[in-house]
PQR file of N, CA, C, O and H, with PARSE charges and radii, in Angstrom:
ATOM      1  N   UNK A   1       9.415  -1.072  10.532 -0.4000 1.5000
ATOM      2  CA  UNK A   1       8.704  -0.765   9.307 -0.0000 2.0000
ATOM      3  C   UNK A   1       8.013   0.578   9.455  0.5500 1.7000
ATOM      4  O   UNK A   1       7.345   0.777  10.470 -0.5500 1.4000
ATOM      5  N   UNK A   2       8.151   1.771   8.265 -0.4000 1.5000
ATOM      6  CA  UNK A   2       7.559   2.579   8.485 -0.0000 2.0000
ATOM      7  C   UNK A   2       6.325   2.711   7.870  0.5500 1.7000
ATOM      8  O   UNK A   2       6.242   2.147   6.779 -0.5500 1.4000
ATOM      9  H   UNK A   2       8.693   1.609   7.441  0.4000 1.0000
ATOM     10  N   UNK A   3       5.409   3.260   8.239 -0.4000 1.5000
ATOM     11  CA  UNK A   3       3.859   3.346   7.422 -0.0000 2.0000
ATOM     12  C   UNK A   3       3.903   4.276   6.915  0.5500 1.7000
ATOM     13  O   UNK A   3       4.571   5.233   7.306 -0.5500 1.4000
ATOM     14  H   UNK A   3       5.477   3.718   9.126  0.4000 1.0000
ATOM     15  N   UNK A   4       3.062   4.250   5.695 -0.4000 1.5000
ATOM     16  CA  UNK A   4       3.258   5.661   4.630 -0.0000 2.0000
ATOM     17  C   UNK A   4       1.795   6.656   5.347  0.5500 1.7000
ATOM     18  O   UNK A   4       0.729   6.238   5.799 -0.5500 1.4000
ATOM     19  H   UNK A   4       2.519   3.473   5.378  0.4000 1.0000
ATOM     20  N   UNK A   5       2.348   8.171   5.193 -0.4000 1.5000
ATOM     21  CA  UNK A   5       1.737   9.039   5.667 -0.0000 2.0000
ATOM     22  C   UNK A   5       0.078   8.633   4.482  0.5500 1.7000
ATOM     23  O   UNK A   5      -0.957   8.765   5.134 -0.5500 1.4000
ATOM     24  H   UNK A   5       3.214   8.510   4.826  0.4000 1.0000
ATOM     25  N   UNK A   6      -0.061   8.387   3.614 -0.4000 1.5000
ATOM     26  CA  UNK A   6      -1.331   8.257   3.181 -0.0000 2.0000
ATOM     27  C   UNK A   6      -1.160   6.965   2.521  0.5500 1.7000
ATOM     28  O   UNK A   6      -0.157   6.551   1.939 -0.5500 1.4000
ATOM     29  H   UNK A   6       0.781   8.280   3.084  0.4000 1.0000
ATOM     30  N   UNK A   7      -2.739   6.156   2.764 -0.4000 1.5000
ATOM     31  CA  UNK A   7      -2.594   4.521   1.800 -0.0000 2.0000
ATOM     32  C   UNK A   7      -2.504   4.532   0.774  0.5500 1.7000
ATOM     33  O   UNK A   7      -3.126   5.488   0.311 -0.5500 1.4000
ATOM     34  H   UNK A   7      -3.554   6.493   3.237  0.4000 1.0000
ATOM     35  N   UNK A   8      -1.951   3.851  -0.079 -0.4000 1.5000
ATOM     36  CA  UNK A   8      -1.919   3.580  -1.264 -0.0000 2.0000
ATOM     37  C   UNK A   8      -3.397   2.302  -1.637  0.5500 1.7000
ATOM     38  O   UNK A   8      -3.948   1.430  -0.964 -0.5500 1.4000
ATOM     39  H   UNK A   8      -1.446   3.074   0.297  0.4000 1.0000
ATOM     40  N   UNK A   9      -3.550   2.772  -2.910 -0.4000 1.5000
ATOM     41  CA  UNK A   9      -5.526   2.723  -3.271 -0.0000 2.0000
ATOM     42  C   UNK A   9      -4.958   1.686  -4.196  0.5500 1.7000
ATOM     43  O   UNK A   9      -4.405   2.140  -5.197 -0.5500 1.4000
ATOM     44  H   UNK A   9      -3.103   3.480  -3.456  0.4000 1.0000
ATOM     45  N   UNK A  10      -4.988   0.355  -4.053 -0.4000 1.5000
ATOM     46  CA  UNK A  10      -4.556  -0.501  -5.055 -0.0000 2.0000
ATOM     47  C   UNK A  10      -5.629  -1.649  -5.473  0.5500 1.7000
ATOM     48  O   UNK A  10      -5.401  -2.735  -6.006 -0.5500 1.4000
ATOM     49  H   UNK A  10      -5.437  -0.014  -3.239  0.4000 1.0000
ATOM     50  N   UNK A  11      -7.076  -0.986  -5.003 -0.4000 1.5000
ATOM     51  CA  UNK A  11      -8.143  -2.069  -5.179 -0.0000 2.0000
ATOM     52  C   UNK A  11      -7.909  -3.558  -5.253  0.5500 1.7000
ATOM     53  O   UNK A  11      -8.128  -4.282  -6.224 -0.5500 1.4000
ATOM     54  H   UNK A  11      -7.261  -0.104  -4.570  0.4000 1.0000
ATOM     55  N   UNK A  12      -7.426  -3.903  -4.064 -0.4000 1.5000
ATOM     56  CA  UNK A  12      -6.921  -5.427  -4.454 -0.0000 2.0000
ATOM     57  C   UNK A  12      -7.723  -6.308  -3.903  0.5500 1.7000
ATOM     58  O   UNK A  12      -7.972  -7.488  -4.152 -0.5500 1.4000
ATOM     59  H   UNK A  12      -7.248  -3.315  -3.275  0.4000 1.0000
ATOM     60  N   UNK A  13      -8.325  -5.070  -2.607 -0.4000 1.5000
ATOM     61  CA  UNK A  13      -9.646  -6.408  -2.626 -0.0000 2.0000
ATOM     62  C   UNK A  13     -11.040  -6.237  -3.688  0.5500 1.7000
ATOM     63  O   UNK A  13     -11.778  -7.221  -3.751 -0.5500 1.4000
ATOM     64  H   UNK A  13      -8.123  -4.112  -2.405  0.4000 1.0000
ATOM     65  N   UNK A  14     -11.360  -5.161  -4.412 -0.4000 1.5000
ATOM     66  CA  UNK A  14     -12.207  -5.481  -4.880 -0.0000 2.0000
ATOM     67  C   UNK A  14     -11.553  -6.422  -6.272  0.5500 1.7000
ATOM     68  O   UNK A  14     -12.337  -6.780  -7.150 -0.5500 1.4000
ATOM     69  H   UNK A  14     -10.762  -4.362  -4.360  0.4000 1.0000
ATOM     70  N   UNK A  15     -10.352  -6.700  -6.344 -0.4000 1.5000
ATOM     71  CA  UNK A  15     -10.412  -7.301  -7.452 -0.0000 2.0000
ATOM     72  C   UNK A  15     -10.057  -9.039  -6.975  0.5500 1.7000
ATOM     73  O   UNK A  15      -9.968  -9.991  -7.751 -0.5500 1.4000
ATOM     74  H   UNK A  15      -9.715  -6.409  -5.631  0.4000 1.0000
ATOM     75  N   UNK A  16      -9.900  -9.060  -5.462 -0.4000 1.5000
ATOM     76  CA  UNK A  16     -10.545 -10.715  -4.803 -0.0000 2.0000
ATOM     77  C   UNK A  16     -11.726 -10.769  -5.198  0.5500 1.7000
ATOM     78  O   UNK A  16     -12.065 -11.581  -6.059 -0.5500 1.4000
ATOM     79  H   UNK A  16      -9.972  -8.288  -4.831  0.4000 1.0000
ATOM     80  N   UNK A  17     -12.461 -10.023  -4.712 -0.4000 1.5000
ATOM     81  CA  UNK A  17     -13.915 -10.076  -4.735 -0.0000 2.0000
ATOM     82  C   UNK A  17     -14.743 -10.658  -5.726  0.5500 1.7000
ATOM     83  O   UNK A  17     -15.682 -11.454  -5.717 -0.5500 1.4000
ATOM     84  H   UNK A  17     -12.186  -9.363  -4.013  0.4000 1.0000
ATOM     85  N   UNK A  18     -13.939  -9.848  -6.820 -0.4000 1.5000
ATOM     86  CA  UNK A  18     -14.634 -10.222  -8.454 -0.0000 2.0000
ATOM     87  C   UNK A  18     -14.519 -11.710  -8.712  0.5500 1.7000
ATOM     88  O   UNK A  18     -15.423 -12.292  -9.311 -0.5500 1.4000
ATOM     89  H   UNK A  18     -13.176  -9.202  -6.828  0.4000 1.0000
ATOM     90  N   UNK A  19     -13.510 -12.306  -8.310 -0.4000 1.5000
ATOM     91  CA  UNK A  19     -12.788 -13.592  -8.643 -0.0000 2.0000
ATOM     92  C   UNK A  19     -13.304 -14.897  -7.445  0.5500 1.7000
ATOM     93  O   UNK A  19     -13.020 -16.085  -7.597 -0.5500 1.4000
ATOM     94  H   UNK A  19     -12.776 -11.834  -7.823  0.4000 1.0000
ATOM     95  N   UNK A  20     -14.063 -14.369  -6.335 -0.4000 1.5000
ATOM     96  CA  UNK A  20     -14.579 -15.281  -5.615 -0.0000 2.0000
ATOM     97  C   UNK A  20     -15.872 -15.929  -6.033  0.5500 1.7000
ATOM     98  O   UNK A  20     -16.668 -15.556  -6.895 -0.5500 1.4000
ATOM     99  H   UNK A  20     -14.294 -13.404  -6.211  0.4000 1.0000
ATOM    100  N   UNK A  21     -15.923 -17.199  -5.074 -0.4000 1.5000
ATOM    101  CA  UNK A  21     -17.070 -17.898  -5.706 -0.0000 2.0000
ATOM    102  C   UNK A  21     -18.247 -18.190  -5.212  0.5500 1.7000
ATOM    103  O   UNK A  21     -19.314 -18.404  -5.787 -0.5500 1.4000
ATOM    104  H   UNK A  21     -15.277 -17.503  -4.374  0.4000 1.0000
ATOM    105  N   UNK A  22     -17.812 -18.175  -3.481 -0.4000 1.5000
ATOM    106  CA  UNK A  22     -18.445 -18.179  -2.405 -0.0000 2.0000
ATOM    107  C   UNK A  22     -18.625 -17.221  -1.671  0.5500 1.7000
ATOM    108  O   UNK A  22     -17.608 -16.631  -1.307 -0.5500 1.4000
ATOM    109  H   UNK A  22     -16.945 -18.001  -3.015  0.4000 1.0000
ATOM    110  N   UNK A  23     -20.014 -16.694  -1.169 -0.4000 1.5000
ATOM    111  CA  UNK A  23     -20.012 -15.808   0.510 -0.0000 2.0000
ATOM    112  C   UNK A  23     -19.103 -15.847   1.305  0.5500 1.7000
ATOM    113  O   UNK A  23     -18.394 -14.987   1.826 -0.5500 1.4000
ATOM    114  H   UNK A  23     -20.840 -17.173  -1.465  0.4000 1.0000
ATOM    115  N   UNK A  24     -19.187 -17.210   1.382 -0.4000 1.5000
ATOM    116  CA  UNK A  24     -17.884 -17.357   2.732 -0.0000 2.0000
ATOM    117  C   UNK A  24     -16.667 -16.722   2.434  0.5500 1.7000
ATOM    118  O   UNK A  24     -16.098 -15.951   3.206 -0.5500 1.4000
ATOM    119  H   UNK A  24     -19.764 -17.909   0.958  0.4000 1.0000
ATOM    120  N   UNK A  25     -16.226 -17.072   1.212 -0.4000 1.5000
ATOM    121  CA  UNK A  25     -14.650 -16.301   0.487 -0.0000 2.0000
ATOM    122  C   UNK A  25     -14.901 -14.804   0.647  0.5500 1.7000
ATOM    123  O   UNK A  25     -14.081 -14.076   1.206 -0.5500 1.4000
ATOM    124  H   UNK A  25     -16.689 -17.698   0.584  0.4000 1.0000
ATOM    125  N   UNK A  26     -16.020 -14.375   0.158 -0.4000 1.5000
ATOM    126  CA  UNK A  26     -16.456 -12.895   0.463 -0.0000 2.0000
ATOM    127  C   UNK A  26     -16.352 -12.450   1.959  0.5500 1.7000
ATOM    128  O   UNK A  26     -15.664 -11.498   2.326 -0.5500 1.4000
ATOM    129  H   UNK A  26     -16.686 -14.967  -0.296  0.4000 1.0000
ATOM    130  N   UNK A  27     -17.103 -13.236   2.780 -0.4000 1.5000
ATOM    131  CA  UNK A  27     -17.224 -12.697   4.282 -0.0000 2.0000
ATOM    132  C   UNK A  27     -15.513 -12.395   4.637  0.5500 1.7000
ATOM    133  O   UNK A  27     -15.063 -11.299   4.969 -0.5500 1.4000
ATOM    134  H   UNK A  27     -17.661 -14.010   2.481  0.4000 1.0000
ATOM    135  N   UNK A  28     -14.532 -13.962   4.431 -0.4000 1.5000
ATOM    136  CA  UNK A  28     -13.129 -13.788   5.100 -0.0000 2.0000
ATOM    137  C   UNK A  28     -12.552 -12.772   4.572  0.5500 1.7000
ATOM    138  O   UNK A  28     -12.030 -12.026   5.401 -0.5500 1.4000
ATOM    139  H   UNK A  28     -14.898 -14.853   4.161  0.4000 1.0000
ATOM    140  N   UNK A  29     -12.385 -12.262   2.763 -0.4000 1.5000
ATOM    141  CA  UNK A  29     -11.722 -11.182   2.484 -0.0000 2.0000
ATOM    142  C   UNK A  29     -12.322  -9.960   3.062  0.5500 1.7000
ATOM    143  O   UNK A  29     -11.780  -8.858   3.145 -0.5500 1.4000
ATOM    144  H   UNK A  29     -12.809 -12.869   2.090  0.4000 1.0000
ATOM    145  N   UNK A  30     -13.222 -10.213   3.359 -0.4000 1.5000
ATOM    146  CA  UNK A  30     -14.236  -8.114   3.643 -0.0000 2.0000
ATOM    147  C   UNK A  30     -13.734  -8.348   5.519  0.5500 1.7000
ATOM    148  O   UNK A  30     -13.802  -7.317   6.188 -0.5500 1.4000
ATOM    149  H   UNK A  30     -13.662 -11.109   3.292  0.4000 1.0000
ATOM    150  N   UNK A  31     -13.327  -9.484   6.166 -0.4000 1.5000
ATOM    151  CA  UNK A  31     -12.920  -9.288   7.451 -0.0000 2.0000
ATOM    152  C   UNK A  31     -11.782  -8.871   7.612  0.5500 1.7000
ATOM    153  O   UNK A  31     -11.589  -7.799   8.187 -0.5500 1.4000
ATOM    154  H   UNK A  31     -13.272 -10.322   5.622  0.4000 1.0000
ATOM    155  N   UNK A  32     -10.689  -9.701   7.093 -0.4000 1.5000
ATOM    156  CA  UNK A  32      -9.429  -9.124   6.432 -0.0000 2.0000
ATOM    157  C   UNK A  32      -8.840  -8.067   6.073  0.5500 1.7000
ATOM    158  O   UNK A  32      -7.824  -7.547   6.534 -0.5500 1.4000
ATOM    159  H   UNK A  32     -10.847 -10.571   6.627  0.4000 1.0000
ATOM    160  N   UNK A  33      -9.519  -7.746   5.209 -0.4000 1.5000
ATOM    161  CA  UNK A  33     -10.061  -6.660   4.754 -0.0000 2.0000
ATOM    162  C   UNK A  33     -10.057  -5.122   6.387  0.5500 1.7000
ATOM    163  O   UNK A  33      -9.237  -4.266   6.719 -0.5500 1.4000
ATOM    164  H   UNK A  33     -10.345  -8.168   4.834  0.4000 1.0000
ATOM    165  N   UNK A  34     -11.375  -5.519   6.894 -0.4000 1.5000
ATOM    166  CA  UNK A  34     -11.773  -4.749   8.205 -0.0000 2.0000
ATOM    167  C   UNK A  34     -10.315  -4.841   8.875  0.5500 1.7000
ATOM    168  O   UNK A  34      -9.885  -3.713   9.116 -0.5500 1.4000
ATOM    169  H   UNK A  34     -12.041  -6.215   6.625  0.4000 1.0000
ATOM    170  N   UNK A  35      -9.389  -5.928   9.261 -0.4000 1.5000
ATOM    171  CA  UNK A  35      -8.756  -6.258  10.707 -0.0000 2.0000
ATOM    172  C   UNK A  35      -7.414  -5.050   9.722  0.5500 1.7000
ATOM    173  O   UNK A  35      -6.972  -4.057  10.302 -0.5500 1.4000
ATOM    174  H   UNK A  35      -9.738  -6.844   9.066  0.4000 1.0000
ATOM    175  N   UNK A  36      -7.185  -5.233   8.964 -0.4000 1.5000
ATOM    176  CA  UNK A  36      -5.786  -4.799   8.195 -0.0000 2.0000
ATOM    177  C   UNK A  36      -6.140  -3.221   8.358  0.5500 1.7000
ATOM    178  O   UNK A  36      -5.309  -2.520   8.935 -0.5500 1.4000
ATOM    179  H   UNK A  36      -7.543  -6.039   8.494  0.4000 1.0000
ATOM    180  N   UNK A  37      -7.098  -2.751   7.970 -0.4000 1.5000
ATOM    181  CA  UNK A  37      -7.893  -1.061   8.276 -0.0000 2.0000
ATOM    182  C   UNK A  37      -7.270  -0.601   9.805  0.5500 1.7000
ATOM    183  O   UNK A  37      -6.479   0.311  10.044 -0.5500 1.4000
ATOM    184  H   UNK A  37      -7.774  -3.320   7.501  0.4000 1.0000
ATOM    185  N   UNK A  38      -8.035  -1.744  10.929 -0.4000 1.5000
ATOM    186  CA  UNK A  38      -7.520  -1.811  11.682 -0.0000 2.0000
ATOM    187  C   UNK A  38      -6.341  -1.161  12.781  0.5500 1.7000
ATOM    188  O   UNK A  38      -6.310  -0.247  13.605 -0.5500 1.4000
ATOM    189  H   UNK A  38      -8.677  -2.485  10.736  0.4000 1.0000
ATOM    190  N   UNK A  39      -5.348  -2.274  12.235 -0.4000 1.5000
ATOM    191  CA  UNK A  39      -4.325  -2.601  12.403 -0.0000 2.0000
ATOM    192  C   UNK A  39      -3.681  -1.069  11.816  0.5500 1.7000
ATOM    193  O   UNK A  39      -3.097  -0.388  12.659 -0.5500 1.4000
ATOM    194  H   UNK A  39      -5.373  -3.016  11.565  0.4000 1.0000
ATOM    195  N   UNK A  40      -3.753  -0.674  10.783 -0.4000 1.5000
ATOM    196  CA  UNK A  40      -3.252   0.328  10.079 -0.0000 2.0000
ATOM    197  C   UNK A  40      -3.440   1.705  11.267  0.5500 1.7000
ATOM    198  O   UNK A  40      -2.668   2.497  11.808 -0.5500 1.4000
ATOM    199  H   UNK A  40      -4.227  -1.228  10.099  0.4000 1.0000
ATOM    200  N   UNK A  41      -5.173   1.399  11.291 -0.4000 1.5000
ATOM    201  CA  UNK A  41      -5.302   2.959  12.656 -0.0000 2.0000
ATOM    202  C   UNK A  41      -4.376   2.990  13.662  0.5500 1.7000
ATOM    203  O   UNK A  41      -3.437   3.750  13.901 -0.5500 1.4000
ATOM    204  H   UNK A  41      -5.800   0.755  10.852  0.4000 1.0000
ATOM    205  N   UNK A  42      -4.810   2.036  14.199 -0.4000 1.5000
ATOM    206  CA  UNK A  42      -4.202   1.795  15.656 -0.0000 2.0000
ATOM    207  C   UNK A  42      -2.234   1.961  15.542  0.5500 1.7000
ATOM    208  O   UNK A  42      -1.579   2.228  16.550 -0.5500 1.4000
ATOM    209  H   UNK A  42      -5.572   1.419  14.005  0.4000 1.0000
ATOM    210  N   UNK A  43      -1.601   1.753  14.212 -0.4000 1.5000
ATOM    211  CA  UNK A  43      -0.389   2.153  14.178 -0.0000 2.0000
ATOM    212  C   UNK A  43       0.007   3.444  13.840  0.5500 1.7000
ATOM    213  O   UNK A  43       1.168   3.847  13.776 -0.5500 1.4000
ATOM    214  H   UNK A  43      -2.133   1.537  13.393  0.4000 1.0000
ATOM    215  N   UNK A  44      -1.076   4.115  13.612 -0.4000 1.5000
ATOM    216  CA  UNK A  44      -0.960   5.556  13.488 -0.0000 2.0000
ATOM    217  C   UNK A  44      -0.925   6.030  14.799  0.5500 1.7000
ATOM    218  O   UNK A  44       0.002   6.667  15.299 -0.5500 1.4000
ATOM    219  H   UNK A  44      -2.020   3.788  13.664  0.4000 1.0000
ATOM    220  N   UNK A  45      -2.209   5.621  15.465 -0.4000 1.5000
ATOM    221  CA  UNK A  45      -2.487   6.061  16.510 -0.0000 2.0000
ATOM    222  C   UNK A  45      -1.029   6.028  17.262  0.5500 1.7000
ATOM    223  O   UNK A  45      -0.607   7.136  17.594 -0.5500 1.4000
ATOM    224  H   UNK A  45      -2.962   5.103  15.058  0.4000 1.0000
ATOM    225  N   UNK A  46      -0.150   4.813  17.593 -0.4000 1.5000
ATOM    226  CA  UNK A  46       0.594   4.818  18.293 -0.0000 2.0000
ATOM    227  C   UNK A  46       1.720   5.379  17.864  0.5500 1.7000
ATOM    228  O   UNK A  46       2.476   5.648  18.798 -0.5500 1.4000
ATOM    229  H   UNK A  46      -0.493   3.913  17.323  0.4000 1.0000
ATOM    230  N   UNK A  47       2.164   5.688  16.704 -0.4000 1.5000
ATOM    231  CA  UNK A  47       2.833   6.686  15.736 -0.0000 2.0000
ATOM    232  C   UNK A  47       2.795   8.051  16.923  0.5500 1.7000
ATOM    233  O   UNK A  47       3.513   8.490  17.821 -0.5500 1.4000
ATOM    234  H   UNK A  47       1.550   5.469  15.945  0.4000 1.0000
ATOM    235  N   UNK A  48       1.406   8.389  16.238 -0.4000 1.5000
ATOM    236  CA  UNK A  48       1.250   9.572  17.038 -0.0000 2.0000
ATOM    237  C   UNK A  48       1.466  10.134  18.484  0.5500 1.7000
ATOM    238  O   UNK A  48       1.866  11.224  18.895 -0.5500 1.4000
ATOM    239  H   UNK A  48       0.822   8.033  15.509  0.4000 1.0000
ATOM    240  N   UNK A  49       0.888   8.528  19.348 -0.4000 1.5000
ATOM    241  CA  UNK A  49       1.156   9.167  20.846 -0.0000 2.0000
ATOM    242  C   UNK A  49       2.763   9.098  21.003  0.5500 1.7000
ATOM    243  O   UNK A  49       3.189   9.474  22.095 -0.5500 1.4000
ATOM    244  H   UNK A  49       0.563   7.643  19.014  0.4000 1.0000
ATOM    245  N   UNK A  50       3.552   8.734  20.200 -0.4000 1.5000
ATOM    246  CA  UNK A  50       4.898   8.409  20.264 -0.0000 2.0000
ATOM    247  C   UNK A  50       5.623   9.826  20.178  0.5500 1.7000
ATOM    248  O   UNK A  50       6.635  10.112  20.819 -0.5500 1.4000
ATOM    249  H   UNK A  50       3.205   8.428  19.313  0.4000 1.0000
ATOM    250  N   UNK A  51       5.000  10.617  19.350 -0.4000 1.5000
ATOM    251  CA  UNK A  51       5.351  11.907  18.786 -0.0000 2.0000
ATOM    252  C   UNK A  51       4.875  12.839  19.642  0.5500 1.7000
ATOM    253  O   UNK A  51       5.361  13.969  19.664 -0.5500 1.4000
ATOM    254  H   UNK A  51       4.178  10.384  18.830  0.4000 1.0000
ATOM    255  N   UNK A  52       3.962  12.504  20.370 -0.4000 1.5000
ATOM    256  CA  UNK A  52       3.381  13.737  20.927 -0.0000 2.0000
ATOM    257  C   UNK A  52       4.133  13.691  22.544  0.5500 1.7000
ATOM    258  O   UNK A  52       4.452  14.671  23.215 -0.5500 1.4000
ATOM    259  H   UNK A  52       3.566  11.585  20.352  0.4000 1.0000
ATOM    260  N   UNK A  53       4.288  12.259  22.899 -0.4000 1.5000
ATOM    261  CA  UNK A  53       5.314  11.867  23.942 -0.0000 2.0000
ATOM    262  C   UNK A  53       6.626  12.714  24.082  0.5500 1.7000
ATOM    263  O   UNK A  53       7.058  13.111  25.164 -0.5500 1.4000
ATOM    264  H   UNK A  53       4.028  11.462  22.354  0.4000 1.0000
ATOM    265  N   UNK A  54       7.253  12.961  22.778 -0.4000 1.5000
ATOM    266  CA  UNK A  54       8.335  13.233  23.083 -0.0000 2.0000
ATOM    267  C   UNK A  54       8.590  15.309  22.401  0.5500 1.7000
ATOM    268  O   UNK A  54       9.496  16.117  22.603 -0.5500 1.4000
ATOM    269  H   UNK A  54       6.902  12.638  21.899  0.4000 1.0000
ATOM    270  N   UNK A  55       7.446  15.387  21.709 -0.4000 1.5000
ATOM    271  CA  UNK A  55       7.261  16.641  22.256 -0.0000 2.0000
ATOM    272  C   UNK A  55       7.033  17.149  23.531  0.5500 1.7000
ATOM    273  O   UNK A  55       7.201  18.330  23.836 -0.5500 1.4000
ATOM    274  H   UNK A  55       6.709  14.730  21.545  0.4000 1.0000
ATOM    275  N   UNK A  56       6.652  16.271  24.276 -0.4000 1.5000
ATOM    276  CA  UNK A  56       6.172  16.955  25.834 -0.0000 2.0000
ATOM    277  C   UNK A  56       7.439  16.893  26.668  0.5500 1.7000
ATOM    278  O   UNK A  56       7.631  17.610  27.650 -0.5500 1.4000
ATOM    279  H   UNK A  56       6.515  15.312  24.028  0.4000 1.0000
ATOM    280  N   UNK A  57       8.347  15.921  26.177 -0.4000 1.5000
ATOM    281  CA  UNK A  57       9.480  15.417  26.778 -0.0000 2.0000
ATOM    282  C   UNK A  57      10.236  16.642  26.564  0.5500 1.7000
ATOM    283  O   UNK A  57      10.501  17.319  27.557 -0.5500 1.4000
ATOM    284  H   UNK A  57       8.190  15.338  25.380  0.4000 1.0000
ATOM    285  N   UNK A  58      10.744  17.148  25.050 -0.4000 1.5000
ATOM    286  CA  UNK A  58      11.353  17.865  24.649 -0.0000 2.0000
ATOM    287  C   UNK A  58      11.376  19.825  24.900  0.5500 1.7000
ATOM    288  O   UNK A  58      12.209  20.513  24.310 -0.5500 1.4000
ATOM    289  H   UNK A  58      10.528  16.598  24.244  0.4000 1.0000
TER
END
């Protein structure tokens, strides 16, 4: 899977948000939320050392 060079802004959690009823529903989407941010860096990150790997190689 490739990741797109910039995120796409599709407010989807603030529009969970609106529709929740509970904190708790709030706390799990805004963690979710955090881990997916995440997840997203850290595949850049390794994107990158991947690229920079094989410039040094090259």
């Amino acid at each position: 899977m490739k990741m797109p060079d910039k995120p796409i802004d599709t407010n989807v959690i603030q529009s969970l948000m609106a529709r929740v009823k509970t904190e708790e529903v709030r706390k799990g989407i805004q963690l979710a939320d955090q881990l997916s941010d995440m997840i997203l860096f850290h595949t850049r990150v390794l994107e990158n050392g991947k690229k920079m790997e094989q410039a040094w190689d090259g």
